[in-house]
N, C-alpha and C positions, 0 to 999 in steps of 0.2 A: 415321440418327436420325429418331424420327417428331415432326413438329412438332406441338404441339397446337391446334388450328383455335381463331377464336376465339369458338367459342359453347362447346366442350369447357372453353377454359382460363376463360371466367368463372363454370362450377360449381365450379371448384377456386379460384378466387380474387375476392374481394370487397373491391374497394379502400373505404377506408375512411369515402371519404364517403359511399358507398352506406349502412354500417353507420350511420352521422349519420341519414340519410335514415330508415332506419328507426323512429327515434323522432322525428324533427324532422317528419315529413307530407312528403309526395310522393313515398315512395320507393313504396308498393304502388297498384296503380288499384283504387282504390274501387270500378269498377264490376263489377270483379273477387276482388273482399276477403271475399265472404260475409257481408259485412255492412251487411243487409237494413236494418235496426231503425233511426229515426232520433230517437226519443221521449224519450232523457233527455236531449238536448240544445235547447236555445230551447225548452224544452214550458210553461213559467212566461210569467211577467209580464215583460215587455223581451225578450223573447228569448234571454237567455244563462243563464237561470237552468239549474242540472246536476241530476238528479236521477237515482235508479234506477226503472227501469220493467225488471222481473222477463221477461226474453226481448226484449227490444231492446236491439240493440249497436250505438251508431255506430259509424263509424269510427274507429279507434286513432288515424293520425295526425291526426286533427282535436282530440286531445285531448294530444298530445305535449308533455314540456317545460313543463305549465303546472305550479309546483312552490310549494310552501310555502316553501322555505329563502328564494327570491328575490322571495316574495310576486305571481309571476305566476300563481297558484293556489290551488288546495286540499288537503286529502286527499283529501276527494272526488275532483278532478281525477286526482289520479295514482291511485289506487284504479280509479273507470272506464277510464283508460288501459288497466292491467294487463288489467282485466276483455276487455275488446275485444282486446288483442292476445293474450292467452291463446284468446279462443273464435274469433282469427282464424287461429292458427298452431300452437297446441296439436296434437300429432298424437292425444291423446284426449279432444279440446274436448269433445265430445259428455257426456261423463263427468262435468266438472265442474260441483260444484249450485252456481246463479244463486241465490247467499246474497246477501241486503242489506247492503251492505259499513261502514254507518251503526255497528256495532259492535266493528269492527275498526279496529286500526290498519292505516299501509300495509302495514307487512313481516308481519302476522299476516295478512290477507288475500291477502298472493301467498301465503302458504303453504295456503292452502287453495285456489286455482287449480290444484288439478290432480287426476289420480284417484285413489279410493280403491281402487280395485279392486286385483284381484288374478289373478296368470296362470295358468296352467291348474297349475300344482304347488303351487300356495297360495301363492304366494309376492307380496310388495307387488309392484305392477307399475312403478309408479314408484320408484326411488328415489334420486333426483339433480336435484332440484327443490333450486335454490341458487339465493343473491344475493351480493354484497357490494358494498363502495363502488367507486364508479366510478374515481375516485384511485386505489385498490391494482388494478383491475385496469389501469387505463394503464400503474402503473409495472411490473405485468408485463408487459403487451404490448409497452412499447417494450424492456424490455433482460434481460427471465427472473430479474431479482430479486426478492426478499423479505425483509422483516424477518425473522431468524431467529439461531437461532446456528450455521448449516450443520450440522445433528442431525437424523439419520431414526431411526424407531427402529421395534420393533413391539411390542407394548400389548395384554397377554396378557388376556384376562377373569376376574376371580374367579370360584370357583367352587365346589363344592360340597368340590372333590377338589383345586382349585389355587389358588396366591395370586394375585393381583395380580400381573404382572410387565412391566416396560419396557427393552426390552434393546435396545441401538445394532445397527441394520444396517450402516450406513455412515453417512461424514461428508463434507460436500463442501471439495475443496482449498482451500485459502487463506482457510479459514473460522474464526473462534471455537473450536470445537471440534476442529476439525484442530490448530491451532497448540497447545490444551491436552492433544494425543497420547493424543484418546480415540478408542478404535477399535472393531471391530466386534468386539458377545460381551460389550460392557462393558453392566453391569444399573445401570441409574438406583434406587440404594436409596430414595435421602429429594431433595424440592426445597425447598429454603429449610426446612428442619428439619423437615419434611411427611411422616410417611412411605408410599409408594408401598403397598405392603403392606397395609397398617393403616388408611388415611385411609378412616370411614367414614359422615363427614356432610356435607352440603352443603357446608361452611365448606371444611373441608380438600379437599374436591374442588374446589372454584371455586380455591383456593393452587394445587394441584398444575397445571391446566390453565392459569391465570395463568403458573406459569412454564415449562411445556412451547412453550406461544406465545405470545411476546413481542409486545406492541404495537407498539413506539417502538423507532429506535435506541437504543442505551443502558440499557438494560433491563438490570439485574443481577440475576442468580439462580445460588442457591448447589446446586449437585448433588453431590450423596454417590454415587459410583460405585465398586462392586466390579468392577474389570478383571478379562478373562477369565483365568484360570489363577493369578490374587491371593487371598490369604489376609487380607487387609486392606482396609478402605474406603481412598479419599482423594475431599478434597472440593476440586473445582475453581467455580470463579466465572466462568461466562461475560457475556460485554456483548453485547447484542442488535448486530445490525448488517446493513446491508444486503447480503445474499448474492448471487452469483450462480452459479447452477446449473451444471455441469457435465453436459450430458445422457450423453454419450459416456465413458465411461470403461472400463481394464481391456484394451486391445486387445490380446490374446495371441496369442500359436501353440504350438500341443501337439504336440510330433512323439510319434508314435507307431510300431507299426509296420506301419500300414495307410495310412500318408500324415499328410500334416499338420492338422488343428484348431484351427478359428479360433473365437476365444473371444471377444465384444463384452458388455460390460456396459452396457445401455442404459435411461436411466430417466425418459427423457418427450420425447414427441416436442416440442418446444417448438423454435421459430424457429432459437434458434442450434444445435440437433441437425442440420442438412442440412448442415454442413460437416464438423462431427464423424466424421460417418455416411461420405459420401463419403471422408475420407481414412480413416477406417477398413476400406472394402472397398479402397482401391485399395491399400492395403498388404495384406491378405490375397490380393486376386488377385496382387500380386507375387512371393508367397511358394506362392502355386499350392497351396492349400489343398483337398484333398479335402471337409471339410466344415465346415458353422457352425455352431455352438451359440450361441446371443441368450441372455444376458441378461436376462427381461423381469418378474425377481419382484418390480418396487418401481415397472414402468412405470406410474400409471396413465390414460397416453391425452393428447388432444390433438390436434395438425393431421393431419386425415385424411389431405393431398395428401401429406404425410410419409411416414404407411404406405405407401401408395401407391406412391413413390420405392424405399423403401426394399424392398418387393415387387418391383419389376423389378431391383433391384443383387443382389436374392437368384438369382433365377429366370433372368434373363436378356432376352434380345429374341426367342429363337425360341419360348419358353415364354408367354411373354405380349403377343405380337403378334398384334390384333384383338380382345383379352379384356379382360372388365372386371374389375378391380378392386373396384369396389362400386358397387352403385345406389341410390339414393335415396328413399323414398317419400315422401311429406308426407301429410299428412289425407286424407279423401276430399272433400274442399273442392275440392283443387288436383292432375288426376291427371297433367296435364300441366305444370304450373306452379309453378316454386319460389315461396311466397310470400313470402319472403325478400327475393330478387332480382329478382323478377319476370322470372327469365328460362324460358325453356324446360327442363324436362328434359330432361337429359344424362347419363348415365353414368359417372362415374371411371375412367378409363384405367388402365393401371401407367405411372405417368409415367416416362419415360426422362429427362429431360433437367433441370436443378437451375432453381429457381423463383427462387431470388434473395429469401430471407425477411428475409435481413439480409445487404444489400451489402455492407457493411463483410468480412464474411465470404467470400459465394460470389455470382458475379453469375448473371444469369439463364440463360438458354439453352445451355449446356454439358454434353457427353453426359457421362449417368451412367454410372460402371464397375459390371460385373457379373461375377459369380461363376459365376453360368450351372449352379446346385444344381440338384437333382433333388430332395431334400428338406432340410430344417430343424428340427435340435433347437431347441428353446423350456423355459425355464426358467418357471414359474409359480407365483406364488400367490395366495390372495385380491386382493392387491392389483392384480394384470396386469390394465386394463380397457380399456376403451373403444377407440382407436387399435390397442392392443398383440391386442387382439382381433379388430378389422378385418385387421391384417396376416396374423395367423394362419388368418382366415376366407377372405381374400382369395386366398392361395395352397391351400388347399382347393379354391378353388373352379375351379382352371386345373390342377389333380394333382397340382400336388406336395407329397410327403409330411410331413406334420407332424408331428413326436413332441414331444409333450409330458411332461416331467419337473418332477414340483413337487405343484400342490394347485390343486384347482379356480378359475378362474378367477374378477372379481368377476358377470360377465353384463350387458353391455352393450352390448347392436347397436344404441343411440339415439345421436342428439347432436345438437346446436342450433347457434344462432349468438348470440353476447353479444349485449343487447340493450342498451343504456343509456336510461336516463330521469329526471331529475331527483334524480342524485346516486347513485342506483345503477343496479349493472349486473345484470340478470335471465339466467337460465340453466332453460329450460325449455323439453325435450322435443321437437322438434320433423319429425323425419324418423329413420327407420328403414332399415338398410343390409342389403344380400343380396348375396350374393358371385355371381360368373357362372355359377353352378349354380342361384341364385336361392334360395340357403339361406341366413337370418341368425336362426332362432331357437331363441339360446341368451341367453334372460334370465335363465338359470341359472346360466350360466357352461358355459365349456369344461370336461370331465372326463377328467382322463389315467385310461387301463383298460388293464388286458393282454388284457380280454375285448369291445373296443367293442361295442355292441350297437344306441345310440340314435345318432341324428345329431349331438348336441353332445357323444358320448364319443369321444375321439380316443389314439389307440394312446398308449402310452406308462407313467411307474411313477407314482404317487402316492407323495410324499418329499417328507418336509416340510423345511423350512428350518435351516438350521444353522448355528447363529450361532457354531461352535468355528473355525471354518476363514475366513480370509479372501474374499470373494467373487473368483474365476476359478483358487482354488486346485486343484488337481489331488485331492485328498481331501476338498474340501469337497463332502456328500453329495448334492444335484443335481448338480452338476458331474460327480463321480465316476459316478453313474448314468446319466448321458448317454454317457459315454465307452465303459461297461460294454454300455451296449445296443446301441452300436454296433459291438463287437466280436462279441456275442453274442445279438443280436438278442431279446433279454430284461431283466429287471430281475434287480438283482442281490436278493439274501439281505441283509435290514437287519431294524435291532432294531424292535423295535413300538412301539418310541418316537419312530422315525424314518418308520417307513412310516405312523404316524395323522397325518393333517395337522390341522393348527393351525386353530384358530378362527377363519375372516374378520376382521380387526380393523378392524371398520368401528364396532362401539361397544362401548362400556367400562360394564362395571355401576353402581349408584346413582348414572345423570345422566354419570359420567367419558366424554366423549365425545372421540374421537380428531378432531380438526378434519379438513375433509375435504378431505386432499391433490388429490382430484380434481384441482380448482379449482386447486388450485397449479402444476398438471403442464399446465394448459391454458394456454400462455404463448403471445402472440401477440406479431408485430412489431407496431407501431402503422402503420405504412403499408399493413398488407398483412392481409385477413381470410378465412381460409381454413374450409368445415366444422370443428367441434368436436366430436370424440367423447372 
């Protein structure tokens, strides 16, 4: 087993007072910070008066934590904060215009901290510039819950040619929705007498998103659902309640008659996924499976060192011994230097051995089991991003083979590290990943072709989702195509209803906007702060 040194294991792991440090002051050396400018701070009368001076940036931590809610500041104060620690760790600071923040609130002004720009396909370059409260994200990081009613679903866009449609992918066990035995393929008609369909003004769209996501424990909302293969509505009543996630699920074996197929349904790499994970390979290596098919159409993303792990239990020790897993860029501020952690660049190994995200579960240093693959089916769609995309880039990047079945991935080689500051927690941009080919640009997403031709198109059928079949069903149509290719080293013959893929469902027409799972899927322990993609 290779032990990870400890300047290696502190690019994969950031205990958590470091993350404190980042907004509390001392965690970066200022004389090291790129930031020159010292004029809107003491530049008044008594010396502490703040003002904006248009291209002078103090220092971020000299401005940390001074917050209105507890009266140790301003908006001002926390508005220069963002400013400075955006043009200090922004990976396209450069980009962002030095507006006068005197007209903005806070959260209207980090939303314009970042670029406008756009990547060479026209497409936004950013698009994952997020906040929320510091409170919802602690209570993700320390235990991967949410208020919810354990309900995924996916949130078809109107359109010229189709309605409105929200139909269940899955539901997480021991949830609200599970116990009222709604299942995958069931269509959400009406919420609270709303209907999905039809609702075509602000009023009914703010009702409908109201009760898709629940604030509060306790939240009741009435759903009119037509189960799959039902000729009738029925209307169940869920109660909001604190969920918690199942990452791992589905762990099957396919006997065939080419060997066995292991089948993992994997839906975020979040803290308590590294137990999941591990006893999921180590029963498939027991069963001595010829090959893997992942799960990854609802992944989207989270602890990088997770990929990473879960990269070497694919590939093995002889595959990915001395090779990186992903590298890290930050600005051109910092070409040796995390400005995060203020540690040295490092590289991301394929971690072998389990990091211990949640002891309660898996303790630290225990070699990982592997399968020791040569290649890897990958199920995709819109939704697969960040982490689920590192994995798959990551094993690119050492040979071995990746076929992908499904629908263009979301495009994501970015990720950050949570920042908190006086009541919320910031999510912006801030390093860029390459696999040990030194390839990571697909802000497009990954694209399955039977014809690859560009570097982010990777062998494989475009199949879109199909909500008639159970997820690790044997006929349900990725699954089926995956097994299909691998007999026959091709895609199979499907209807044009199945091979067009589906709409991205990242937003919903007039304002209906799909809240953004990302953020949900990026679950940390509280003791332990690992890369975010």
């Amino acid at each position: 087993m290779k032990l990870l040194s400890t300047s290696v294991l502190s690019t994969v792991i950031v205990s958590s007072l470091l993350l404190a440090g980042c907004s509390g002051g001392g965690l970066v050396d200022e004389t090291n910070s790129g930031n020159t400018g010292g004029g809107s701070i003491g530049s008044g009368s008594g010396g502490n008066t703040l003002t904006w001076v248009e291209g002078e940036f103090p220092p971020y931590p000299n401005l940390a934590n001074q917050c209105v809610a507890n009266n140790t500041g301003s908006a001002l104060n926390e508005k220069l904060w963002l400013r400075s620690w955006s043009n200090d760790t922004y990976l396209w600071y450069s980009e962002i215009p030095d507006n006068d923040p005197a007209p903005f609130s806070v959260g209207e002004y980090f939303d314009i901290l970042k670029t406008t720009g756009l990547s060479e396909t026209g497409n936004v370059k950013d698009r994952f510039h997020s906040s929320m409260s510091t409170a919802e994200w602690e209570q993700l990081n320390q235990s991967g819950a949410s208020v919810s009613y354990g309900l995924n679903f996916h949130l078809q866009q109107a359109s010229a040619s189709v309605d409105r449609k929200i139909t269940v992918t899955y539901t997480e066990p021991n949830s609200p929705a599970s116990s009222a035995d709604i299942e995958r393929g069931a269509v959400i008609v009406s919420i609270n007498g709303v209907s999905v369909k039809d609702a075509n003004d602000s009023a009914s769209i703010n009702q409908l998103n109201q009760g898709l996501f629940p604030e509060s424990n306790g939240q009741q909302t009435r759903f009119t659902l037509l189960d799959l293969g039902a000729s009738q509505t029925r209307d169940v009543t869920l109660g909001a309640q604190t969920v918690v996630s199942t990452p791992v699920q589905n762990v099957n074996l396919i006997p065939t008659n080419n060997g066995t197929v292991g089948y993992i349904q994997f839906n975020s790499h979040i803290a308590t996924a590294e137990r999941g994970l591990v006893d999921a390979i180590t029963s498939l290596r027991s069963n001595n499976v010829n090959d893997l098919v992942l799960d990854l159409r609802y992944n989207g993303g989270g602890l990088l060192a997770l990929a990473s792990q879960l990269g070497y239990m694919i590939a093995g020790e002889q595959a990915t011994q001395n090779r990186i897993f992903e590298r890290s860029t930050f600005n051109n501020k910092y070409p040796s230097t995390n400005p995060v952690t203020g540690e040295t660049l490092a590289p991301m190994p394929f971690i072998d051995e389990s990091i211990g995200f949640n002891t309660d579960l898996l303790g630290a240093g225990q070699a990982l089991p592997s399968l020791n693959l040569n290649r890897l089916y990958v199920l995709t769609t819109g939704n697969t991003c960040s982490a689920s995309e590192a994995l798959m880039n990551g094993l690119r990047g050492i040979d071995i083979e990746v076929i992908q079945i499904g629908d263009t991935t979301c495009g994501k080689p970015y990720g950050f590290y949570p920042t908190p500051n006086c009541g919320t927690t910031y999510f912006t941009i801030q390093f860029k990943g390459e696999n040990d080919k030194g390839f990571g640009d697909y802000s497009d997403g990954f694209i399955p072709s039977t014809s690859p031709t560009l570097a982010s198109e990777i062998s494989g059928c475009d199949i879109g989702d199909d909500f008639s079949k159970p997820l690790g069903d044997v006929n349900e149509a990725m699954l089926s195509a995956a097994l299909f290719y691998r007999d026959n080293n091709r895609c199979p013959a499907v209807s044009a209803a199945m091979a067009k893929s589906a709409p991205k469902p990242q937003f919903i027409d007039q304002g209906f906007m799909l809240q953004d799972t990302r953020m949900q899927n990026v679950l940390l322990n509280n003791r332990i702060l690992t890369q975010v993609k």
